[in-house]
C-alpha positions as CSV (number, residue, x, y, z in Angstrom):
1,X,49.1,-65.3,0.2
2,X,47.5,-62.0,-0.1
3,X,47.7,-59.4,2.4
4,X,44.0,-58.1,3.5
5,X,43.8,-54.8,3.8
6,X,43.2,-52.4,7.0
7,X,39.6,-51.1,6.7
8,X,40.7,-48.3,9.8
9,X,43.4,-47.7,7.7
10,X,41.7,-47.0,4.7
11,X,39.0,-44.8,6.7
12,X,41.4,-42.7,8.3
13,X,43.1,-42.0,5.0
14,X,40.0,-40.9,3.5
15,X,39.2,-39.3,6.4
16,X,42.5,-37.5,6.3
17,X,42.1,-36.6,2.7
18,X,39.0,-34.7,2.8
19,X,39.8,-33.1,5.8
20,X,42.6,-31.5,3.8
21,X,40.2,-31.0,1.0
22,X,38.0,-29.0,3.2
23,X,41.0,-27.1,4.7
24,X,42.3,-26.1,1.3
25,X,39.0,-25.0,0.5
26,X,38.7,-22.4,3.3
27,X,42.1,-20.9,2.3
28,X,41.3,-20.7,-1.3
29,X,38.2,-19.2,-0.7
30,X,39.7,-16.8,1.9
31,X,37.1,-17.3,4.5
32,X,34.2,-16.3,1.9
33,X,32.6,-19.5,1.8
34,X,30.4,-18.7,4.4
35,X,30.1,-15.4,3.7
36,X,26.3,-14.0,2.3
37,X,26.5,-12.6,-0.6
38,X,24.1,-10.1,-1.8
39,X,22.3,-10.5,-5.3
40,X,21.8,-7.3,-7.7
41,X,20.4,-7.4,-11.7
42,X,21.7,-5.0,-14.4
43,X,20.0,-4.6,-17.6
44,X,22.6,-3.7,-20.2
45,X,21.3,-2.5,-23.9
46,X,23.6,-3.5,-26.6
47,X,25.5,-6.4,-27.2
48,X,28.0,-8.0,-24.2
49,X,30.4,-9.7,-26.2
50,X,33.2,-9.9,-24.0
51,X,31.6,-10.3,-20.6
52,X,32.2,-13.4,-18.8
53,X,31.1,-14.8,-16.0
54,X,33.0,-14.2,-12.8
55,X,33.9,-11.0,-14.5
56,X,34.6,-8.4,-11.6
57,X,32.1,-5.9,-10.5
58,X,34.4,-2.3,-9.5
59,X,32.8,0.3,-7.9
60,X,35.3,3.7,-8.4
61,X,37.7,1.4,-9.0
62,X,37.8,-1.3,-6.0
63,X,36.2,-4.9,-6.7
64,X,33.3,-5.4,-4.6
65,X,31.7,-7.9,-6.7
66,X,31.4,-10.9,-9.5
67,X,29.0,-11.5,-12.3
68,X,27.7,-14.7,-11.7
69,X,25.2,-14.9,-14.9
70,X,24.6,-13.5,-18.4
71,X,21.6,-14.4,-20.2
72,X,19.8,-12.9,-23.4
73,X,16.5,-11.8,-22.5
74,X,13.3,-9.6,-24.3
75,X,11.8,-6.5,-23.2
76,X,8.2,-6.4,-23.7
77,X,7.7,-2.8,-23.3
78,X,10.2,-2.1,-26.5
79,X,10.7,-4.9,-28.0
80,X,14.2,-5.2,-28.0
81,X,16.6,-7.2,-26.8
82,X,18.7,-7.0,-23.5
83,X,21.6,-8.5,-21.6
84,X,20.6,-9.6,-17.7
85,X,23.4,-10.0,-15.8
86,X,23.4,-11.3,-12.3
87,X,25.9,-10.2,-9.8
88,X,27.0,-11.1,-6.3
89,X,28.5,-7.9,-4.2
90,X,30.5,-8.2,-1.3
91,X,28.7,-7.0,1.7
92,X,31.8,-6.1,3.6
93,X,33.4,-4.1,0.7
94,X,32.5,-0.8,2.2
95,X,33.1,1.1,5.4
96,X,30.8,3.4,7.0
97,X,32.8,6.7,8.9
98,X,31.9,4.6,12.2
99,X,33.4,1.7,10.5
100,X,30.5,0.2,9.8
101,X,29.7,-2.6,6.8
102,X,27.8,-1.0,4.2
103,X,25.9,-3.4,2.5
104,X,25.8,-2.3,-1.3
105,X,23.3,-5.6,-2.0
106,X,20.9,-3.9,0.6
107,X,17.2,-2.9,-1.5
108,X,17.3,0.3,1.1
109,X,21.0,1.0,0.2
110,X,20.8,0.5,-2.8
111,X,17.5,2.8,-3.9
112,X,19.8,5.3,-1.9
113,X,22.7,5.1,-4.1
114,X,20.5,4.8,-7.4
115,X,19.0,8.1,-6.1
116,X,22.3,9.8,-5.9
117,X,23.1,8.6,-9.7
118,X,24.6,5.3,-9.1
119,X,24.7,3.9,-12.5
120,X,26.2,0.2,-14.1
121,X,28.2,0.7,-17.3
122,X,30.9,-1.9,-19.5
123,X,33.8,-1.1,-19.8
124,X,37.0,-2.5,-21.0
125,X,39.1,-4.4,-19.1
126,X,42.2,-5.5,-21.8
127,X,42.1,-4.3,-25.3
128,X,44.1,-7.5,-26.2
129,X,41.6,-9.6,-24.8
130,X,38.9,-7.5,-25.2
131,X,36.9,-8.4,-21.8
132,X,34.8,-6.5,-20.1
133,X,33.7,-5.3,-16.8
134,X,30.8,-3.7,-15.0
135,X,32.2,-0.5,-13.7
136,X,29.8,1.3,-11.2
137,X,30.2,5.0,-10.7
138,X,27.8,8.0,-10.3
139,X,26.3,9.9,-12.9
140,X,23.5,11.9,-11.5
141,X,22.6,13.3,-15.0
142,X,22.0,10.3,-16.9
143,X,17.9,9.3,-16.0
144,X,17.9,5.6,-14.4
145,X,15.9,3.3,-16.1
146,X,14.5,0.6,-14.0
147,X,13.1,-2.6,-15.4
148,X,11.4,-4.2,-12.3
149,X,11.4,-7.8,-14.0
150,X,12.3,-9.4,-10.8
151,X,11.3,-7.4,-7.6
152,X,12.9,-9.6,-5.4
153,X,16.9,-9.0,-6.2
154,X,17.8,-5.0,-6.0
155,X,18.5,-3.7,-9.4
156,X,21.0,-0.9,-10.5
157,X,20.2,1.2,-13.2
158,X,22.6,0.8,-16.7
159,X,23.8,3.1,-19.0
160,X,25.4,2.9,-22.3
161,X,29.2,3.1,-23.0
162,X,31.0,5.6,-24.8
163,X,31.4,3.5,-27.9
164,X,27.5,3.1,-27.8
165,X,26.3,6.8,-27.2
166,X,28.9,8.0,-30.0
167,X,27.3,5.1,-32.5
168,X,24.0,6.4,-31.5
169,X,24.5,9.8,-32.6
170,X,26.2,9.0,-35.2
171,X,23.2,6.6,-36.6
172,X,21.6,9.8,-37.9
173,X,24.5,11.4,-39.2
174,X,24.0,11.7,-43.5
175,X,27.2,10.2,-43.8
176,X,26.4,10.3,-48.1
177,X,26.4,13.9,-48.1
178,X,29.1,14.5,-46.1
179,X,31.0,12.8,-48.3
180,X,29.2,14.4,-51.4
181,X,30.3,18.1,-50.2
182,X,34.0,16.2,-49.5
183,X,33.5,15.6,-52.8
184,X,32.6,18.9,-54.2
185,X,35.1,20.9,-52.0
186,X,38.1,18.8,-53.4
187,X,36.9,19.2,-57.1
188,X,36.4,23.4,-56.5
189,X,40.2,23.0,-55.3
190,X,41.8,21.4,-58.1
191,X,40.0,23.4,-60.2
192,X,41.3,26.5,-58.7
193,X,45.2,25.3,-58.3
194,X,44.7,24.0,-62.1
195,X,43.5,27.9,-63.2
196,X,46.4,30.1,-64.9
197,X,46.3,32.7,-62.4
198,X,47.0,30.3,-59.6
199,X,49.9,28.9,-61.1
200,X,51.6,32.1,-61.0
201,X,51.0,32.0,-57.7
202,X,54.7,31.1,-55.9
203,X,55.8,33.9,-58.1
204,X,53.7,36.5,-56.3
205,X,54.5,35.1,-52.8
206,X,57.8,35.4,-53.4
207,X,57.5,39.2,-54.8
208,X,55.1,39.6,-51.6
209,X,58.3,38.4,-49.7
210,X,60.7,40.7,-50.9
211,X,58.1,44.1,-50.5
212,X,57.7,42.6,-46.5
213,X,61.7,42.4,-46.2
214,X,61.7,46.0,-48.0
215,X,59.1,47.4,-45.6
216,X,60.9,45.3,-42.6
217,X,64.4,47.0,-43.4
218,X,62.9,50.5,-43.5
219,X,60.6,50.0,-40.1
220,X,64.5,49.1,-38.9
221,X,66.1,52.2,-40.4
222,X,63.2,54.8,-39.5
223,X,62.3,52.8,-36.4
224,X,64.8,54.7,-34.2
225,X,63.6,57.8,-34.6
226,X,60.0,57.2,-34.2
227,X,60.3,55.0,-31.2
228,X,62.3,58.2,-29.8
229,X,59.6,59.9,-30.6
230,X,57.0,58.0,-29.1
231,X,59.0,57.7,-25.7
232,X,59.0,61.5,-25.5
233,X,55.4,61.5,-26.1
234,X,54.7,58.7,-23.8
235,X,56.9,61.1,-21.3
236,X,54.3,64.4,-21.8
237,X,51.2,61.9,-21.6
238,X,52.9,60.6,-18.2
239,X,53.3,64.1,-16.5
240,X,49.9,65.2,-18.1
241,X,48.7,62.2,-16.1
242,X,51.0,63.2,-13.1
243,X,49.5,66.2,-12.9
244,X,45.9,65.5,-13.5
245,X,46.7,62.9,-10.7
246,X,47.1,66.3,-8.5
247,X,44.6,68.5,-9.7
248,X,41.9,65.5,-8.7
249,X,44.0,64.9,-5.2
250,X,43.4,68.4,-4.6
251,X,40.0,68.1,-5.6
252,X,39.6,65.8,-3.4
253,X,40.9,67.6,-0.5
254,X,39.0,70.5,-1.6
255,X,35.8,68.9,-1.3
256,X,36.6,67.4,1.7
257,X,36.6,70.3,3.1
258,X,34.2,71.8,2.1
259,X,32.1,68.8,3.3
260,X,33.5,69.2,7.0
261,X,32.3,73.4,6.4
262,X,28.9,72.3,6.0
263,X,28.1,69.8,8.1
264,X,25.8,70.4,10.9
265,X,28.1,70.9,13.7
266,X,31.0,72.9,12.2
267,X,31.6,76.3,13.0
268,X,31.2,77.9,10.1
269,X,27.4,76.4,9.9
270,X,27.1,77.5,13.7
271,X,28.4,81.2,12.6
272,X,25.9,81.5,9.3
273,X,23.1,80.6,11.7
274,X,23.5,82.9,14.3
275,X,24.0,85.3,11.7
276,X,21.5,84.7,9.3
277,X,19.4,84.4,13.1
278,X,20.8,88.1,13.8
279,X,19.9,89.4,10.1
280,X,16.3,87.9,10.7
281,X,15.9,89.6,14.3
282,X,17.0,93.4,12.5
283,X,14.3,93.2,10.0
284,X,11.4,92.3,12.2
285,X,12.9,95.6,14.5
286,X,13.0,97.4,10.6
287,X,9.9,96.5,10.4
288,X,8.1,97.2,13.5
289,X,10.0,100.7,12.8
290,X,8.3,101.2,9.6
291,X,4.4,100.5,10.8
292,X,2.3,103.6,10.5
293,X,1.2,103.0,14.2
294,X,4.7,103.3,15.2
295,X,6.2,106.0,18.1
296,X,8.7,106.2,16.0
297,X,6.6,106.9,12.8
298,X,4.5,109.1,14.6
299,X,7.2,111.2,16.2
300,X,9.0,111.4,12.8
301,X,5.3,113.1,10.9
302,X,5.2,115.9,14.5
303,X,8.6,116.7,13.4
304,X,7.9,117.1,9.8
305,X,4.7,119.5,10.5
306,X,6.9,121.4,12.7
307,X,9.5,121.9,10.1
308,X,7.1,122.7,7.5
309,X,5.1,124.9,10.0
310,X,8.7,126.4,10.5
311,X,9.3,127.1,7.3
312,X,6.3,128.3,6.9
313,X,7.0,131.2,9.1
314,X,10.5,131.8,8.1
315,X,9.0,132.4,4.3
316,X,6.4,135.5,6.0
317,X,9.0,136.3,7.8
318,X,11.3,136.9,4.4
319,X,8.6,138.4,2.6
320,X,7.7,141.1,5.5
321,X,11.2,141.9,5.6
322,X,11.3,142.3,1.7
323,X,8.4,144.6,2.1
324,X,9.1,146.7,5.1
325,X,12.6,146.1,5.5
326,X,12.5,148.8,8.6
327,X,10.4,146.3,10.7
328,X,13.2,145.1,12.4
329,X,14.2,148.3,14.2
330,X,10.5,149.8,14.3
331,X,8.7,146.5,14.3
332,X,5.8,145.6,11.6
333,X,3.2,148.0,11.0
């Protein structure tokens, strides 16, 4: 006869087993399964190839997000195709000085970053594998390009990788006549080595060789004497220097002093003034002297009439004695 089974048996065993499911759910998730995550769109030009989903979003090189979808859209404006990707960042990545969550999903945050030159750009994760990653970094000199095709998620500006800017300027590069002057450059060479003149050219290298070993042995027999030379003249041009050192130190000195002689409160200034003060005062005296309506003028021009009225009678005087040279025992006549 067949044993019936327990149904409070069977009940607590499936209890029990998704109990554990649950629990080993938690640890695998590392308590982010209730964790909000915060949405953000990038709109990469260019293929993807490579990009996965749950690809890793690192911002200066720590993870602080996934890619959680790729798609293939159209833009309207251009009309080219794009790659929207959709990521979930981690709003507890980042640390504030306070310590403080920044929230890098935040549309405030964010617009904040973008204005700083936060930019989304591929890059490669494995060359063996050749998967990819979105790398966020800041490159305030590269314009940001917004999209706006769905206002409600934040979006972070892209730009292209280095395999795509260097394909872009190379898209204009005329590739055919780069290769025509390649072309044209390697023909004017042979044609020169092939020429008679150059094939005697090892010949005259080598003579070349042997003149510069002939001039090198006689720069080493001659050098003594004129590296003697040149010391001695180096020697003259260092006491010529020497001594136009001094001649300017002196200079120097000289003017010096003659800068503390002339300033306005030496003693030598003090001395020319009360001189030149002294000079001023005796020719305004000179001068007062030498006015016609002077004493001293006027007694001078008495004097003179005197003299000449002197005179005067000392000539009559010499002419009566000439004449009557007895007038000075009898007296004049």
């Amino acid at each position: 006869m067949t044993r019936r089974a327990n149904p409070t048996l069977i009940g607590i065993f499936i209890l029990g087993a998704t109990g554990l499911a649950l629990i080993a759910t938690l640890l695998l998730s590392e308590g982010d399964l209730f964790e909000k995550r915060r949405e953000v769109m990038m709109y990469f030009d260019g293929a993807a190839q490579g990009l996965q989903v749950g690809a890793p979003v690192v911002f200066l090189g720590v993870k602080v997000g996934t890619v959680k979808q790729i798609q293939l859209g159209l833009n309207e404006s251009s009309q080219q195709f794009m790659v929207p990707v959709r990521a979930e960042l981690d709003p507890n990545a980042v640390q504030g000085k306070g310590g403080e969550q920044v929230d890098l999903g935040d549309p405030a945050v964010t617009q904040e970053l973008v204005d700083r030159g936060l930019r989304a750009r591929l890059r490669m994760k494995s060359l063996l594998t050749g998967q990819l990653y979105v790398d966020l970094d800041f490159h305030p000199e590269k314009p940001a390009q917004l999209l706006g095709l769905r206002p409600k998620i934040s979006e972070i500006p892209t730009i292209p990788t280095t395999v795509q800017e260097l394909s872009r300027r190379l898209e204009n590069f005329p590739m055919e006549k780069f290769l025509a002057d390649v072309a044209a450059i390697s023909e004017s060479a042979q044609t020169i080595l092939a020429s008679a003149a150059d094939r005697d050219l090892p010949t005259r290298l080598e003579s070349t060789l042997r003149h510069l070993e002939s001039l090198a042995a006689t720069l080493d027999t001659r050098g003594g004497p004129i590296l003697d030379e040149v010391q001695t003249n180096l020697a003259a041009m260092k006491q010529a220097i020497s001594t136009a050192d001094d001649a300017i130190q002196r200079m120097g000195l000289a003017a010096e002093r003659v800068g503390e002689l002339v300033k306005p409160d030496s003693g030598t200034v003090t001395t020319i003034n009360r001189a030149s003060e002294e000079l001023t005062g005796a020719a305004q005296a000179v001068r007062r002297l030498a006015e016609d309506k002077s004493p001293t003028i006027h007694g001078l021009n008495e004097a003179l009439r005197e003299i000449a009225r002197a005179a005067r009678a000392l000539r009559l005087l010499a002419e009566t004695l000439e004449r009557q040279p007895e007038a000075i025992i009898r007296g004049k006549r």
